[in-house]
C-alpha positions as a Python dict, from the first residue, in 0.01 Angstrom:
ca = {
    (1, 'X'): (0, 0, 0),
    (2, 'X'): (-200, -55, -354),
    (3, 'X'): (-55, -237, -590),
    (4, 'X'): (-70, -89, -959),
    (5, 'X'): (-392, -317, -1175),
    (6, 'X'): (6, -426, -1364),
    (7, 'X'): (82, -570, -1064),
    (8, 'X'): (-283, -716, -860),
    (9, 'X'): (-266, -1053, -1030),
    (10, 'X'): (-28, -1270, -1192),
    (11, 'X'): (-202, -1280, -1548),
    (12, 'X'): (-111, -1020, -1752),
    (13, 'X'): (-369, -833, -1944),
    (14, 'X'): (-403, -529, -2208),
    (15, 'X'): (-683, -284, -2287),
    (16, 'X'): (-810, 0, -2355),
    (17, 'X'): (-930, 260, -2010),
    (18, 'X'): (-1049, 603, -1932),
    (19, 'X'): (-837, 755, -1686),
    (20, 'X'): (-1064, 1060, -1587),
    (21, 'X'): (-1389, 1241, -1688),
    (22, 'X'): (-1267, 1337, -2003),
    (23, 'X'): (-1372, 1007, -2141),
    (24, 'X'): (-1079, 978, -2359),
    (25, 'X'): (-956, 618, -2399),
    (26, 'X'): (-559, 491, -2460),
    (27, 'X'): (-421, 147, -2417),
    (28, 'X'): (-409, 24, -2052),
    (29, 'X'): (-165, -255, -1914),
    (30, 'X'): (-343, -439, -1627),
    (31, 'X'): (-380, -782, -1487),
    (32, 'X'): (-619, -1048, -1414),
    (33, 'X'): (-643, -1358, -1144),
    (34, 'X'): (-540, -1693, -1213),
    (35, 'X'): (-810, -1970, -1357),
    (36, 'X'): (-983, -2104, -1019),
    (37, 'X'): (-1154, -2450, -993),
    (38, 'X'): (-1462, -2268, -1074),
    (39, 'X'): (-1381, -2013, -1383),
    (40, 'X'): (-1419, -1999, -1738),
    (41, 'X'): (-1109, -1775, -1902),
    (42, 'X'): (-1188, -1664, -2277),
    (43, 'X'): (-1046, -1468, -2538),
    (44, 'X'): (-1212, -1163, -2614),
    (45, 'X'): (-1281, -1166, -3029),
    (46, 'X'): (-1571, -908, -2999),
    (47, 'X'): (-1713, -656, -2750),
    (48, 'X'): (-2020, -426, -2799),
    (49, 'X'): (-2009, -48, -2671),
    (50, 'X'): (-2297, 2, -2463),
    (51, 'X'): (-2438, 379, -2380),
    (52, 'X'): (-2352, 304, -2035),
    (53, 'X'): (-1988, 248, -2136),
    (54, 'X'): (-1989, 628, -2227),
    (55, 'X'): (-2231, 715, -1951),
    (56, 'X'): (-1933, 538, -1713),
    (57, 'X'): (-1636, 704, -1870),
    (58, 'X'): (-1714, 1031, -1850),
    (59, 'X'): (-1857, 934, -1490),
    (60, 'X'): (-2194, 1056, -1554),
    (61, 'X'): (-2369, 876, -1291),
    (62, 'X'): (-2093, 961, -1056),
    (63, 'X'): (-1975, 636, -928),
    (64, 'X'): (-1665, 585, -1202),
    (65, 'X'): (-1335, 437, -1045),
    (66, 'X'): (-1031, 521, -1248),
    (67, 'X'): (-900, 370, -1420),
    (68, 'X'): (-1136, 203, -1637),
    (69, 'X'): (-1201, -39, -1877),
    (70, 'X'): (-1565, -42, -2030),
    (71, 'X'): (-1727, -321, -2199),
    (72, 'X'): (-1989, -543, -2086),
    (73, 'X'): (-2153, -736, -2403),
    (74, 'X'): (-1798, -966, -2428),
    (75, 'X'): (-1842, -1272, -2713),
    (76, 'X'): (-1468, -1509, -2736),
    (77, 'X'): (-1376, -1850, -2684),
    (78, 'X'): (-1319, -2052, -2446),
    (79, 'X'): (-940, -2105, -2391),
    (80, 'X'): (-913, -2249, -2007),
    (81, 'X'): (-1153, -2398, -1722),
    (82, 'X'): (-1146, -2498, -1358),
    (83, 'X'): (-1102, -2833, -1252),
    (84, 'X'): (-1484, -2753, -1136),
    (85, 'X'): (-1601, -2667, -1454),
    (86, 'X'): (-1777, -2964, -1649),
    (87, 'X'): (-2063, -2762, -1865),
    (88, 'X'): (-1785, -2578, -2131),
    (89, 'X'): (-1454, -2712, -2302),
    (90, 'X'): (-1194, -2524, -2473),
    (91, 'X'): (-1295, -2355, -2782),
    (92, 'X'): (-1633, -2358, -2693),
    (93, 'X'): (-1829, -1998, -2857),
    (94, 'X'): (-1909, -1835, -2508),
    (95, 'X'): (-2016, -1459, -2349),
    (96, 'X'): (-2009, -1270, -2063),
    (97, 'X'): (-2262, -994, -1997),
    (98, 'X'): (-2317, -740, -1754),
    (99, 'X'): (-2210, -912, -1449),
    (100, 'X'): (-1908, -1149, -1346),
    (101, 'X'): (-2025, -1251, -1004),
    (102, 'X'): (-2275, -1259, -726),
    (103, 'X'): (-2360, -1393, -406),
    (104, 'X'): (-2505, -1684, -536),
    (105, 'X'): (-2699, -1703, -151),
    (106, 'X'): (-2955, -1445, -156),
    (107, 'X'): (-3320, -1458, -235),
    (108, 'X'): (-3284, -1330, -549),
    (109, 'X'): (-2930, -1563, -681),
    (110, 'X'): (-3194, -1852, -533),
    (111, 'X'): (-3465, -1720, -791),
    (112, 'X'): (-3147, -1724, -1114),
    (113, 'X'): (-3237, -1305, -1085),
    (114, 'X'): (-2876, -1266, -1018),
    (115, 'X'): (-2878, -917, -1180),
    (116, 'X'): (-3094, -808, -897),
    (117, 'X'): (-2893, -948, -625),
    (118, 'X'): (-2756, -685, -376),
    (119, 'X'): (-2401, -771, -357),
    (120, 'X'): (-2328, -883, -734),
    (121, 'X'): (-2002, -784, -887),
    (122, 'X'): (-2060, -572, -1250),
    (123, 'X'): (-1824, -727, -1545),
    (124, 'X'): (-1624, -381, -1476),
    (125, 'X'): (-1587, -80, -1271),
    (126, 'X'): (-1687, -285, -984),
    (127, 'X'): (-1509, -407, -670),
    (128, 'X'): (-1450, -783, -669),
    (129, 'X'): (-1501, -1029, -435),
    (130, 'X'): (-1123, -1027, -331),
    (131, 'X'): (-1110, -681, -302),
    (132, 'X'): (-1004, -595, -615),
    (133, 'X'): (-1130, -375, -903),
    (134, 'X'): (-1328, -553, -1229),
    (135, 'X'): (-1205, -455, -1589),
    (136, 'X'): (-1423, -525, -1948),
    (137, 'X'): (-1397, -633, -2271),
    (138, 'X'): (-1232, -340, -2441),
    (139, 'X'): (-924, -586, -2377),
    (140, 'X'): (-767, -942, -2473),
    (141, 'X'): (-927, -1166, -2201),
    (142, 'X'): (-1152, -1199, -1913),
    (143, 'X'): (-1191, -1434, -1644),
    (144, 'X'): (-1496, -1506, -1458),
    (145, 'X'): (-1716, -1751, -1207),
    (146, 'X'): (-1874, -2070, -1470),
    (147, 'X'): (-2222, -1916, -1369),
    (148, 'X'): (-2156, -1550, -1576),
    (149, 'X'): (-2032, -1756, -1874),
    (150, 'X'): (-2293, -1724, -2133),
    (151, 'X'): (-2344, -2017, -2465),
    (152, 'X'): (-2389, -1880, -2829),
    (153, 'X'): (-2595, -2114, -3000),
    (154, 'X'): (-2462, -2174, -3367),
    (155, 'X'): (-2612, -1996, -3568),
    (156, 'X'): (-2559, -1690, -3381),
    (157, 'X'): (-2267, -1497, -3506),
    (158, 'X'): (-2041, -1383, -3240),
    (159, 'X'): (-2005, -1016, -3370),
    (160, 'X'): (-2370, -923, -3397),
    (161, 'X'): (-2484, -1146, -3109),
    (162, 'X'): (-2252, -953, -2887),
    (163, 'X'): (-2496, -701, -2796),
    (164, 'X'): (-2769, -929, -2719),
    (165, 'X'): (-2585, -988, -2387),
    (166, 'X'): (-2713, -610, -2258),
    (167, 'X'): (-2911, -475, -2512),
    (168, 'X'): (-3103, -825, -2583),
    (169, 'X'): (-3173, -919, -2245),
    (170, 'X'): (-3245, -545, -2126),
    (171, 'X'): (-3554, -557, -2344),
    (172, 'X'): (-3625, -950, -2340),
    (173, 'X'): (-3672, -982, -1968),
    (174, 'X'): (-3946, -655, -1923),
    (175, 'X'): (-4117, -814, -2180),
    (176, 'X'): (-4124, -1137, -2036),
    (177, 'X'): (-4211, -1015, -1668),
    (178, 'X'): (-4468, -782, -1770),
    (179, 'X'): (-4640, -978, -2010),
    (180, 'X'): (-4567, -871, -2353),
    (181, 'X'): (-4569, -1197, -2546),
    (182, 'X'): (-4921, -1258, -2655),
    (183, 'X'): (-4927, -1229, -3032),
    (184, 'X'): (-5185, -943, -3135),
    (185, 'X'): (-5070, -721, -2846),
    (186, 'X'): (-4955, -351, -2992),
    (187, 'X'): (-4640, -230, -2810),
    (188, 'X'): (-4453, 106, -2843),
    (189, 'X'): (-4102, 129, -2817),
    (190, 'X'): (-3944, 471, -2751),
    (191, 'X'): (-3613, 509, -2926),
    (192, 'X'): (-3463, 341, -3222),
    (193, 'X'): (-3102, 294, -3118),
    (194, 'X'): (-2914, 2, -2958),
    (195, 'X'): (-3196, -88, -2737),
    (196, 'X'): (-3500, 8, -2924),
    (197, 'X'): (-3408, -154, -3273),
    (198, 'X'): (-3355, -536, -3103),
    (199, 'X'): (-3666, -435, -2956),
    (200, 'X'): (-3838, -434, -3240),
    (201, 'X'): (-3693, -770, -3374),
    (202, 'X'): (-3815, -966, -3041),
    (203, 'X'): (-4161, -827, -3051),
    (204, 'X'): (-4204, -902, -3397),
    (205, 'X'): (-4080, -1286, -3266),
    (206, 'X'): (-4319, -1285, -3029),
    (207, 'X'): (-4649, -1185, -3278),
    (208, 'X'): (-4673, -811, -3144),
    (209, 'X'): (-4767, -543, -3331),
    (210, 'X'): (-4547, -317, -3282),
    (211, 'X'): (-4462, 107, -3315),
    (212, 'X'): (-4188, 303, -3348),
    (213, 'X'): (-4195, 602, -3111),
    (214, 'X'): (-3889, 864, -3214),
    (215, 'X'): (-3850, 1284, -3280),
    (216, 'X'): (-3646, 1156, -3570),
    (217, 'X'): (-3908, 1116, -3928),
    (218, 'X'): (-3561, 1016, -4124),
    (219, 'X'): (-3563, 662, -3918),
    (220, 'X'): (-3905, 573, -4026),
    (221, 'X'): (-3848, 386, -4341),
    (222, 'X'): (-3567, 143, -4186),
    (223, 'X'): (-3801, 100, -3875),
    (224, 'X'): (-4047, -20, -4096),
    (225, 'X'): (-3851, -164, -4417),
    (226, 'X'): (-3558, -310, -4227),
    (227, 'X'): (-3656, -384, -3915),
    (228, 'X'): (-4027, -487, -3918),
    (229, 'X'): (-4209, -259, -3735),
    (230, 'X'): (-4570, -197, -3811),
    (231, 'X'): (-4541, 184, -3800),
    (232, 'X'): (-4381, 488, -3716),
    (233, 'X'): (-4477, 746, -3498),
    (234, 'X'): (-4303, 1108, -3479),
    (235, 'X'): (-4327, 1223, -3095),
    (236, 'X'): (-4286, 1561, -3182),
    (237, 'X'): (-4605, 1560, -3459),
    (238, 'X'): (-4905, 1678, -3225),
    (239, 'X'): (-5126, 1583, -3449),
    (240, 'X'): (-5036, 1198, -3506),
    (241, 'X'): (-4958, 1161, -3129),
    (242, 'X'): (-5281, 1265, -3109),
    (243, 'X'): (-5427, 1036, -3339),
    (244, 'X'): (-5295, 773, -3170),
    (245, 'X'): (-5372, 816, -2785),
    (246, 'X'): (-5536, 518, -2659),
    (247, 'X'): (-5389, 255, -2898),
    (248, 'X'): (-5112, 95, -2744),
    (249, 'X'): (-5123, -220, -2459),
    (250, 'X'): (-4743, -198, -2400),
    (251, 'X'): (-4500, 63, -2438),
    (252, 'X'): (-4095, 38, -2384),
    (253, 'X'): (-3862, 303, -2336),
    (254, 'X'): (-3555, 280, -2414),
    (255, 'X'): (-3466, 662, -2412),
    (256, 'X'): (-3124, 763, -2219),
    (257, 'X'): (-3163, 1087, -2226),
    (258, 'X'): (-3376, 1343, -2008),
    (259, 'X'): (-3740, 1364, -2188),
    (260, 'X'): (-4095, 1388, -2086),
    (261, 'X'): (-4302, 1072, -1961),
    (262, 'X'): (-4669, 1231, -2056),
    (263, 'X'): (-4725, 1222, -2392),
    (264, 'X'): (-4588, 840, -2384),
    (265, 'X'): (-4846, 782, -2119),
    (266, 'X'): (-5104, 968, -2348),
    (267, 'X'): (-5063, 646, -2601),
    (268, 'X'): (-5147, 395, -2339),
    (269, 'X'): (-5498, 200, -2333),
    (270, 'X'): (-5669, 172, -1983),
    (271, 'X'): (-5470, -47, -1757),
    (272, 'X'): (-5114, 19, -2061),
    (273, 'X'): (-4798, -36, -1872),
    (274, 'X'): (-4513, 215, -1941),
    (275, 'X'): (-4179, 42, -1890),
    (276, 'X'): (-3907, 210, -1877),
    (277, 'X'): (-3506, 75, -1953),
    (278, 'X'): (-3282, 347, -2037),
    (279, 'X'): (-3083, 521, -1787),
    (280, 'X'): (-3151, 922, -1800),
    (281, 'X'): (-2837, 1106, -1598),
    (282, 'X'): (-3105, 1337, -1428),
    (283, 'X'): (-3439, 1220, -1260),
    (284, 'X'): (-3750, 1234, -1528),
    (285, 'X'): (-4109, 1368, -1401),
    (286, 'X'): (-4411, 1154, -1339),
    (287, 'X'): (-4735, 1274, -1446),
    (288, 'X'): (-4968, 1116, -1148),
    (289, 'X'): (-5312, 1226, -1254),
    (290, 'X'): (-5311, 968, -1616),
    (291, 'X'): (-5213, 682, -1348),
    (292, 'X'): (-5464, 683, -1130),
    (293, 'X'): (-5754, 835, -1413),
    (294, 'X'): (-5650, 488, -1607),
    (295, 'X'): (-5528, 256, -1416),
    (296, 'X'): (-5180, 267, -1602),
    (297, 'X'): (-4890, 148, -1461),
    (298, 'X'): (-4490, 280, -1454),
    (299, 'X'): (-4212, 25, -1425),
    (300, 'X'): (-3874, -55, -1473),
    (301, 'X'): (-3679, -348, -1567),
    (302, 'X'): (-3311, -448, -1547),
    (303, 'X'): (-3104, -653, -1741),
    (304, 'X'): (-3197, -996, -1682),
    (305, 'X'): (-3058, -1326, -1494),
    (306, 'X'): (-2822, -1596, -1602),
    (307, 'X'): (-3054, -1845, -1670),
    (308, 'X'): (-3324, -1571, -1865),
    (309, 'X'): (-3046, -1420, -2051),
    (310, 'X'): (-2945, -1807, -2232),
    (311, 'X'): (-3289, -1808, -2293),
    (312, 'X'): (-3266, -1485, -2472),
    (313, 'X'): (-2969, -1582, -2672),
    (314, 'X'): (-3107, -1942, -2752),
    (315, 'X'): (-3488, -1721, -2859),
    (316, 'X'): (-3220, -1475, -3090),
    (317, 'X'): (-3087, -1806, -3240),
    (318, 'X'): (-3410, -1992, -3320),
    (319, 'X'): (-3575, -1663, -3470),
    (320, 'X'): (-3248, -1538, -3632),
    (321, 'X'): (-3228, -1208, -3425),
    (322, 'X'): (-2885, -1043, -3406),
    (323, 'X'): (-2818, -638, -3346),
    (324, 'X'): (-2698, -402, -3638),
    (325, 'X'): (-2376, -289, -3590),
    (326, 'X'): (-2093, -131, -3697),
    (327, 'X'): (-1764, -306, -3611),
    (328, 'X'): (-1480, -75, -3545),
    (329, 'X'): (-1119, -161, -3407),
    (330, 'X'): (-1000, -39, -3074),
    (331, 'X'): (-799, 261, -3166),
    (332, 'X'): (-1151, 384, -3325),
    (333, 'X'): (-1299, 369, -3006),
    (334, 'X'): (-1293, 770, -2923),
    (335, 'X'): (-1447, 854, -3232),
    (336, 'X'): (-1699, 567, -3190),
    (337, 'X'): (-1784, 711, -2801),
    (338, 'X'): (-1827, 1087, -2991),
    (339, 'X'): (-2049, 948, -3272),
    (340, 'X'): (-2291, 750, -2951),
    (341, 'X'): (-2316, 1091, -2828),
    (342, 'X'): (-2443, 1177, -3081),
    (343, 'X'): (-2697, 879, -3147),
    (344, 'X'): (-2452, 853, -3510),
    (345, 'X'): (-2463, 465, -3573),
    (346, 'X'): (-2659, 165, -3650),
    (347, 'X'): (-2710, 65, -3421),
    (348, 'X'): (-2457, -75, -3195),
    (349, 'X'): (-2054, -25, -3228),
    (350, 'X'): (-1893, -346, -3218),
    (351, 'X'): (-1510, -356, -3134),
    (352, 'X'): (-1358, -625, -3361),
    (353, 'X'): (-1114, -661, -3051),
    (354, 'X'): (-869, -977, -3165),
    (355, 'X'): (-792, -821, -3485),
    (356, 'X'): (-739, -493, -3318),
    (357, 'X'): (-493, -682, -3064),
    (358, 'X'): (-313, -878, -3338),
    (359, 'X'): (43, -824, -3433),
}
């Protein structure tokens, strides 16, 4: 028989889970496993809400195990470690991500691509290595393997350097693999929310000119005046997508919802590359006749691996990059998951979860 998440492991735990499609949130009693000679256990201080969190509590892709816990861009302390464990110490500023485990075998674990790795365990909503389900960060405390454990460098704060764990490395790792780091390059990026606006702030790192690609005109002076970006482009204007056909080397779209592929391929120079990172629920149409005419490529991209996503987070600390958020407390968190529908913040909730927890 199954034991109740109270009752799985001798830790005990508290969050916040969905318990069916409605998506609605309430506080959750669960456990966790005991610190092995291998694991890092932290305290949870802050957790980002990611659009898959709302995309996975409402079961939108269909996969959803209930009861759940969401969160997956986790930023605490350190507060125990494996006898194994000789690369953190107590207190130490630390993060998970989007995964808690792997293999650590495969081809791909061998290459440090451990988000691509066919049998890697997801930070929640995922079965576990011994069988049992994973929870996130909308709670107190997580333990993990020392490999997911993630360092902040200094000067990063923990809050707004939360969401560099999925939305930093989604976009830092395509435009590492596919070449997007040569200053003077022009990349698009499709979207201006929690993905497209840290977007923004790596290109500019990297010496890329860069454009905003949105339906929204109102977003144009903060793409510009706040964030960096060169200029602003209005997908629904005809005219100015018109304009500018032909002018970009890179485009990245970050776009979660169902919209059409063509007139982003229309911006593309000869041999552009169209990457694409959100996650639309339904499939999206390829236009085949602008590929082969121009020799422009479709891709996709992941989050990244272990090693690549420190590398993000130390890049974010030498260039001062951290996301925009809103911090909100846990008992917010319905609201917060109505206003993401919505595309209502800026530009990433953050749940201020040890303050939330206090008392």
């Amino acid at each position: 028989m199954a034991r109740s998440p109270e009752c799985e492991h001798p830790q005990k735990a508290f969050g916040w889970a969905a318990r069916d499609t409605s998506g609605h949130l309430s506080p959750f009693p669960f456990s966790r496993r005991e610190v092995g000679a291998d694991d890092v256990a932290l305290k949870i201080l802050f957790c980002g809400v990611c659009h898959s969190d709302l995309h996975t509590v409402k079961n939108d892709w269909g996969f959803t195990t209930y009861p759940v816990v969401p969160g997956h861009e986790i930023a605490g302390v350190v507060t125990q470690i494996g006898n194994n464990v000789k690369t953190f110490k107590v207190g130490d500023r630390v993060g998970v991500g989007v995964m808690a485990d792997s293999c650590k075998t495969c081809d791909a674990c061998e290459q440090d691509l451990e988000n691509y790795c066919p049998k890697k365990v997801f930070t929640y909503n995922s079965p576990g290595y011994d069988g049992t389900r994973t929870y996130g960060g909308y709670s107190d405390f997580v333990v993990v393997h020392k490999r997911f454990v993630l360092r902040f460098p200094e000067n990063l704060p923990l809050d707004a350097g939360a969401p560099l764990l999925c939305a930093g490395i989604t976009v830092y790792s395509p435009m590492k693999y596919y070449g997007m780091t040569e200053p003077g390059g022009h990349l698009g990026v499709a979207g201006l929310g929690g993905l497209g606006h840290v977007a923004v702030k790596i290109a500019k790192a990297f010496g890329l000119k860069v454009t905003v690609i949105s339906t929204s005109q109102k977003k144009e002076v903060e793409a510009i005046n706040r964030l960096g970006a060169d200029s602003f482009l209005v997908s629904t204007d005809s005219g100015k997508m018109k304009a500018a056909m032909k002018s970009m080397d890179f485009i990245i779209d970050t776009i979660s919802g169902v919209h059409s592929l063509l007139p982003l391929l229309g911006l593309l120079k000869l041999n552009g590359k169209l990457i694409t990172v959100g996650l639309p629920e339904k499939p999206l149409e390829l236009p085949i006749f602008p590929l082969v005419a121009e020799r422009k490529l479709v891709g996709g991209s992941d989050f990244g691996g272990i090693k690549e996503t420190q590398e993000m987070l130390e890049f974010c600390g030498k260039h001062n990059i951290s996301a925009d958020i809103e911090l909100i407390r846990l008992d917010e968190i319905n609201t917060a998951m109505e206003r993401l529908a919505k595309s209502d913040v800026k530009y990433r909730f953050v749940i201020d979860v040890a303050n939330s927890l206090r008392g």
